[in-house]
MARLUMKOL-398111 format. One line per field, with one value per atom (N, C-alpha, C, O): z, y, x; residue in one letter; atom name. Coordinates in nm, 3 decimals, decimal comma. Layout:
BEGIN
zz <- (Z;...)
yy <- (Y;...)
xx <- (X;...)
code <- (A;...)
site <- (CA;...)
***
This chain:
BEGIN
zz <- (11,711;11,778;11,883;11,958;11,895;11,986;12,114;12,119;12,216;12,356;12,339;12,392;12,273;12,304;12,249;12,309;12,155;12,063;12,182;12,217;12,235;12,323;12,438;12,468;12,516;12,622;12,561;12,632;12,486;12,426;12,421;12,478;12,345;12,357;12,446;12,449;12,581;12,679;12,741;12,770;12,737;12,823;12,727;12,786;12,618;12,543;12,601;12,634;12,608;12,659;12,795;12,851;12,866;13,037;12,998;13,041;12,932;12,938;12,896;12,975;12,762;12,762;12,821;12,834;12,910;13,049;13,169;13,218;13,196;13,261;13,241;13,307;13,078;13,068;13,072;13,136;13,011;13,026;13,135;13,140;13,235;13,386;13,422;13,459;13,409;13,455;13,328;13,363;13,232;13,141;12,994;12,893;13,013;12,897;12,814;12,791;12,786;12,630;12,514;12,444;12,503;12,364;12,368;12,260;12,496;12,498;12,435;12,426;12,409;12,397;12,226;12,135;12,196;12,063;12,035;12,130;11,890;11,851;11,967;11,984;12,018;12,132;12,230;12,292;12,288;12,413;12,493;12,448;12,640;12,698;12,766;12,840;12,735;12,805;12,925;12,968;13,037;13,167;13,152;13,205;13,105;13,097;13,237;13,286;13,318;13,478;13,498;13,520;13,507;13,608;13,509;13,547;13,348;13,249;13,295;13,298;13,327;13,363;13,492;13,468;13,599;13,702;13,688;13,743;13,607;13,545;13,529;13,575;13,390;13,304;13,370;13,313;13,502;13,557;13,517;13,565;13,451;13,380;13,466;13,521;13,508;13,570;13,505;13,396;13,564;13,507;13,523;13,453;13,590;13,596;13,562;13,607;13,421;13,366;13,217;13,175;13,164;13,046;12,931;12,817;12,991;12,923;12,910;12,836;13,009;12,983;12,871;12,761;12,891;12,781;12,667;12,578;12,638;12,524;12,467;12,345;12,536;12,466;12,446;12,349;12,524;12,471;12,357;12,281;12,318;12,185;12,103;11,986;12,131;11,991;11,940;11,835;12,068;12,045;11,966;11,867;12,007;11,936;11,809;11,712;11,804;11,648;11,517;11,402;11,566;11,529;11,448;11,335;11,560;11,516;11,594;11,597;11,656;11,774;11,822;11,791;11,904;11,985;11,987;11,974;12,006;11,990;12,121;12,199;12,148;12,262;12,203;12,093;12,368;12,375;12,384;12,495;12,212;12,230;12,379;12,461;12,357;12,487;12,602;12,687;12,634;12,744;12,759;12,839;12,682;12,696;12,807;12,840;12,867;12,986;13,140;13,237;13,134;13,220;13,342;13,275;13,423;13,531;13,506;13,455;13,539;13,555;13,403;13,318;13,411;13,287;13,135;13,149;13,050;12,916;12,911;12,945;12,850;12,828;12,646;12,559;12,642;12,513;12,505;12,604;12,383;12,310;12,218;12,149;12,228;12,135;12,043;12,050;11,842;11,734;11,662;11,692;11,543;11,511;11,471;11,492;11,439;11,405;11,518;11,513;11,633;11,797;11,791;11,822;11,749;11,803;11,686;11,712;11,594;11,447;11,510;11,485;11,592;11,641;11,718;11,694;11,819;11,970;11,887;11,914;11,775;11,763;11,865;11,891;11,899;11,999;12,021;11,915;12,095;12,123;12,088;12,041;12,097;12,081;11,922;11,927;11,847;11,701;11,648;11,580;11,718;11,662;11,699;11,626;11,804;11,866;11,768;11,725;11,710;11,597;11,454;11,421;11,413;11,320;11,354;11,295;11,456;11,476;11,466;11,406;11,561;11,556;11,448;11,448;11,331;11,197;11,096;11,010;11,121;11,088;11,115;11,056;11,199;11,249;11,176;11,159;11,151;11,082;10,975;10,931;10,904;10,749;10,726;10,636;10,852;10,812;10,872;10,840;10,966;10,937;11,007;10,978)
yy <- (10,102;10,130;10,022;9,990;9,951;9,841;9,921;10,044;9,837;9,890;9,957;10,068;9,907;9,982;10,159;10,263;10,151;10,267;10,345;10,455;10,285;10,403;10,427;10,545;10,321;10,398;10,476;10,569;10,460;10,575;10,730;10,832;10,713;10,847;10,886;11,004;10,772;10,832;10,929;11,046;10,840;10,909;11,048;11,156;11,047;11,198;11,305;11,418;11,256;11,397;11,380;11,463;11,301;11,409;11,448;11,562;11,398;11,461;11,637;11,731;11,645;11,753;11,808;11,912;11,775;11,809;11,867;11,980;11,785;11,838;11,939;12,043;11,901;12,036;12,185;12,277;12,206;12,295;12,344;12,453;12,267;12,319;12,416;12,531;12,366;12,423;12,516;12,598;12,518;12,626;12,679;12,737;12,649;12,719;12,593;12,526;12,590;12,525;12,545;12,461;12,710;12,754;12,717;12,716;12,682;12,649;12,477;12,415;12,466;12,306;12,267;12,288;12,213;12,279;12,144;12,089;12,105;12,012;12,046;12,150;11,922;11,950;11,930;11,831;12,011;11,974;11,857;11,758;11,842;11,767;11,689;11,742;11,591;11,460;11,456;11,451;11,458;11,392;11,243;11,251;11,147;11,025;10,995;10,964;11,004;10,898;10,981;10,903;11,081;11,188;11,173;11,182;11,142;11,157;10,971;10,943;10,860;10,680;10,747;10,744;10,794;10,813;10,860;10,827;10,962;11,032;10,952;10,921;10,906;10,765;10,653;10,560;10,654;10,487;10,404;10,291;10,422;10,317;10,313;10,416;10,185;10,188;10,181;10,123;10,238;10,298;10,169;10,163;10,066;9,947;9,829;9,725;9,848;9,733;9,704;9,789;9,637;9,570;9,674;9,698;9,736;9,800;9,972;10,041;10,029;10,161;10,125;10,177;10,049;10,035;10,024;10,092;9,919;9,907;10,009;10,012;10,121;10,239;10,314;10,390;10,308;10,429;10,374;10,461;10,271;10,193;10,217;10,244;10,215;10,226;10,383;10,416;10,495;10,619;10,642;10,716;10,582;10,591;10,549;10,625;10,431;10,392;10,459;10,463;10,509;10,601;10,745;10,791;10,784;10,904;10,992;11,108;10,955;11,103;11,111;11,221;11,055;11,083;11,041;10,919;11,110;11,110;11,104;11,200;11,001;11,041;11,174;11,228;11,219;11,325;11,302;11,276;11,314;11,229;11,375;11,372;11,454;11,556;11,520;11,608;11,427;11,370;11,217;11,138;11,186;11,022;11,010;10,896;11,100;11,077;11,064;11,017;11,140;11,126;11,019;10,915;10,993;10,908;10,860;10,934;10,742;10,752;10,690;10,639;10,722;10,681;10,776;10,880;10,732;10,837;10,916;10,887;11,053;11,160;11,136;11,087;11,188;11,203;11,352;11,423;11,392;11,478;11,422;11,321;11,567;11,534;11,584;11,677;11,521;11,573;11,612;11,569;11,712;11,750;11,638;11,685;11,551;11,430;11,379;11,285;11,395;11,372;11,449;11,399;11,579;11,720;11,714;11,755;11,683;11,620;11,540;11,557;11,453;11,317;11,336;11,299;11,410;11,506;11,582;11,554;11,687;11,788;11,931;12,008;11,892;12,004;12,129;12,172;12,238;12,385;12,358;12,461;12,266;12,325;12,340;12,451;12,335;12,307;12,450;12,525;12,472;12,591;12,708;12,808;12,702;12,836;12,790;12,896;12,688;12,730;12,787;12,896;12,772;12,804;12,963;13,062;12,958;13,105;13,230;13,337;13,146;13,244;13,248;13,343;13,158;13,159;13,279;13,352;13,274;13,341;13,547;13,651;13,505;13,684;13,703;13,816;13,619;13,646;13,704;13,797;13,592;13,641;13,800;13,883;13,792;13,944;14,089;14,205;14,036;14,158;14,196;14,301)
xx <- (9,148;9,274;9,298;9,205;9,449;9,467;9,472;9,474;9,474;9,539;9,670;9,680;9,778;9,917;9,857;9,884;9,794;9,762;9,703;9,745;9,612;9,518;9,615;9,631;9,692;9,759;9,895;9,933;9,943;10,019;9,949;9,989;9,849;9,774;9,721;9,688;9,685;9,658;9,821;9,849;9,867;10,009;10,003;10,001;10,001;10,043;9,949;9,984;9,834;9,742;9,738;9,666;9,791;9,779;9,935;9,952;10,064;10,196;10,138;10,145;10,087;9,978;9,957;10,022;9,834;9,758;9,868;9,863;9,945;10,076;10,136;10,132;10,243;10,272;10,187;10,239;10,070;9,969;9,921;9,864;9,940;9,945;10,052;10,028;10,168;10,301;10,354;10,439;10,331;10,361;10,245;10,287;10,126;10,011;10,044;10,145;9,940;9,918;9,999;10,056;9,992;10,069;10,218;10,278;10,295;10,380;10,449;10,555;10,324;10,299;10,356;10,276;10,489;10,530;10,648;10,704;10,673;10,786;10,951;11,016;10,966;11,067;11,015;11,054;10,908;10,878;10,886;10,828;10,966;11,002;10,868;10,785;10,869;10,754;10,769;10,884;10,629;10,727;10,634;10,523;10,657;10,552;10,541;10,433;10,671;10,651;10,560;10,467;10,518;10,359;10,238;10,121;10,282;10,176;10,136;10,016;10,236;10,186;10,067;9,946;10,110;10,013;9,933;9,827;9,945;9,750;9,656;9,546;9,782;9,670;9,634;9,577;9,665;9,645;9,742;9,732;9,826;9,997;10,066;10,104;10,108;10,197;10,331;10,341;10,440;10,556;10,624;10,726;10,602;10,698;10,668;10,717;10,523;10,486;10,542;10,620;10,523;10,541;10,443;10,484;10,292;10,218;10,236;10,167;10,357;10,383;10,489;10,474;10,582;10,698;10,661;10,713;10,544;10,450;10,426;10,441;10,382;10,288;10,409;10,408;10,525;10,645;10,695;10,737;10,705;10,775;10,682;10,712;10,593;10,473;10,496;10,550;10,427;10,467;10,604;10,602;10,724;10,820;10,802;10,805;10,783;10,786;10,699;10,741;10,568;10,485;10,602;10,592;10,706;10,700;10,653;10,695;10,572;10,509;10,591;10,636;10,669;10,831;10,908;10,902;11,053;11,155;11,264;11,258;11,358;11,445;11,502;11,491;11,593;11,587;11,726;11,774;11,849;12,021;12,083;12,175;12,003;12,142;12,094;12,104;12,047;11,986;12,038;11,986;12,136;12,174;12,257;12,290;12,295;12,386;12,329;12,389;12,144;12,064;12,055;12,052;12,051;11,971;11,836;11,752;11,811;11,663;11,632;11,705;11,477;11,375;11,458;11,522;11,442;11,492;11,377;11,262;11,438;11,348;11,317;11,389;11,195;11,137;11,106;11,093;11,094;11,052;10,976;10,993;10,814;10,748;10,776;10,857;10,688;10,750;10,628;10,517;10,657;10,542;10,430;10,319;10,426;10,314;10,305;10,225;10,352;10,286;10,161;10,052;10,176;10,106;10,011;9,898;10,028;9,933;9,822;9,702;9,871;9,840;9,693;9,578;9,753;9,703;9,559;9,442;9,606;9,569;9,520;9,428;9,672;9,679;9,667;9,710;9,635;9,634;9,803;9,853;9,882;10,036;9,990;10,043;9,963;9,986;9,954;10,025;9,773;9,730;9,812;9,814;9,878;9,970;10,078;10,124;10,142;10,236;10,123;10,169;10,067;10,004;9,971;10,015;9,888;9,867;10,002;10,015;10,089;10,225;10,300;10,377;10,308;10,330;10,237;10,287;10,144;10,051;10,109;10,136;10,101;10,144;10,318;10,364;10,371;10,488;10,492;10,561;10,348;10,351;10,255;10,261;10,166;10,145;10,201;10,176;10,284;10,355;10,484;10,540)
code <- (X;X;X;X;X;X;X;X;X;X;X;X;X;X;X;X;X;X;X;X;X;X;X;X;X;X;X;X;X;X;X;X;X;X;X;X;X;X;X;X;X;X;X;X;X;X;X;X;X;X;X;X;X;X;X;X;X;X;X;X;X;X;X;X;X;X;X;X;X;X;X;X;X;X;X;X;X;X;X;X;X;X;X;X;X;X;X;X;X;X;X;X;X;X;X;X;X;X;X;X;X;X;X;X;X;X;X;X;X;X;X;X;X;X;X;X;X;X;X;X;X;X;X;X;X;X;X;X;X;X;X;X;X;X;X;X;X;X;X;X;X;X;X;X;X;X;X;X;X;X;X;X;X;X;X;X;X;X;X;X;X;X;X;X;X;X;X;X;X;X;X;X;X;X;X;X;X;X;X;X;X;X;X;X;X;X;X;X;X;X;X;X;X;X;X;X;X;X;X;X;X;X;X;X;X;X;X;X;X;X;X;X;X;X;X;X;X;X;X;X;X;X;X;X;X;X;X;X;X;X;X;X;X;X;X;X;X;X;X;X;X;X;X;X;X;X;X;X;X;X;X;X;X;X;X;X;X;X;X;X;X;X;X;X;X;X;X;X;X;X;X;X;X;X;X;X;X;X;X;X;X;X;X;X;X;X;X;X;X;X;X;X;X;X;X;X;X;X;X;X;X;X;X;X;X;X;X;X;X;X;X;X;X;X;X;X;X;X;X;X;X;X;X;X;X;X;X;X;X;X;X;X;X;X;X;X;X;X;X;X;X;X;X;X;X;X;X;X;X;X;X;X;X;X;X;X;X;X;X;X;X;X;X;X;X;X;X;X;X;X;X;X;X;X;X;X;X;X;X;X;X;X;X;X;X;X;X;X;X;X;X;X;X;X;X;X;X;X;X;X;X;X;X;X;X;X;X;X;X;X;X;X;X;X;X;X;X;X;X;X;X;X;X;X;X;X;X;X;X;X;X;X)
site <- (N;CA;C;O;N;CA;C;O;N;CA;C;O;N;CA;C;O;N;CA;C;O;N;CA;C;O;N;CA;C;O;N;CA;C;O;N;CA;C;O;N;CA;C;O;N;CA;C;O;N;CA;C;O;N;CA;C;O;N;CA;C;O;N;CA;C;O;N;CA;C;O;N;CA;C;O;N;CA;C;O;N;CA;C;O;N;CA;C;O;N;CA;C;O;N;CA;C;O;N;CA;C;O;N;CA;C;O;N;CA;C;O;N;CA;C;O;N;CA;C;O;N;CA;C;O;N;CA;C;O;N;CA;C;O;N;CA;C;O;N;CA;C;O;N;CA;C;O;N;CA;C;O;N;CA;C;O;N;CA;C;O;N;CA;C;O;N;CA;C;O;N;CA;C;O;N;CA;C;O;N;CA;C;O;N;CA;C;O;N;CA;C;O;N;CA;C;O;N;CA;C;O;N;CA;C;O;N;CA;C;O;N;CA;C;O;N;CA;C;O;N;CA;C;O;N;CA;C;O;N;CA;C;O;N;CA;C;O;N;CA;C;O;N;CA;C;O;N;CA;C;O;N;CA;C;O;N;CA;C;O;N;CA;C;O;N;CA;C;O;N;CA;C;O;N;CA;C;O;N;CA;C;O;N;CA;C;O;N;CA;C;O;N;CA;C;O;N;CA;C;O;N;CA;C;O;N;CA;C;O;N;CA;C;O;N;CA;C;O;N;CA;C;O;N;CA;C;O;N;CA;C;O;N;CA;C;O;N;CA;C;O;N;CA;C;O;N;CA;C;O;N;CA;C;O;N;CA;C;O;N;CA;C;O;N;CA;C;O;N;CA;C;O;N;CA;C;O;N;CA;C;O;N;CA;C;O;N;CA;C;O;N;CA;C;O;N;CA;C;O;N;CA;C;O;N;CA;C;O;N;CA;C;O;N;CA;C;O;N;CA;C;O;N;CA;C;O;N;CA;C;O;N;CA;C;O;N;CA;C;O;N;CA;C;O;N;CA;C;O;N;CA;C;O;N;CA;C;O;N;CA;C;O;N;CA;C;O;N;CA;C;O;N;CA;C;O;N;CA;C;O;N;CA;C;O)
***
């Protein structure tokens, strides 16, 4: 895995780590809003280099995330949303809480 690869995935699991603080894990699901500027400071990234932009373009291009279009009118940094092959990616507690909660559908 190159550098852009690993600090992308770094930013995904403290954005992770973050969200899971402020709302559970299981909440952790396709859509979910990124905060990267708090997930760059976790990771040690700085938000105003050449190497956070790196890892959001890669993440993007990957497929793990997605801008967020009802958010194009925003201020500030663009928002992302993660997508299910983010959470593939991760192999996240968000994934198994969709699986699990899929699960209880089909039985009953």
């Amino acid at each position: 895995m190159n550098r852009v690869a690993e600090d992308g995935r770094a930013l995904l699991e403290a954005a992770q780590q973050i969200h899971a603080q402020r709302h559970g894990a299981h909440t952790f699901l396709p859509g979910t809003l990124l905060p990267f500027l708090e997930a760059a400071r976790r990771a040690d990234i700085r938000s105003d280099r050449p190497r956070y932009y790196d890892a959001i373009d890669d993440l993007e291009y990957e497929g793990a995330i997605v801008w967020d279009e009802s958010a194009r009118y925003a201020r500030g940094d663009k928002h992302y949303l993660i997508t299910r092959r983010g959470l593939d990616d991760l192999g996240s507690a968000g994934t198994v809480a969709i699986q699990k909660s899929q699960q209880r559908l089909f039985e009953g």
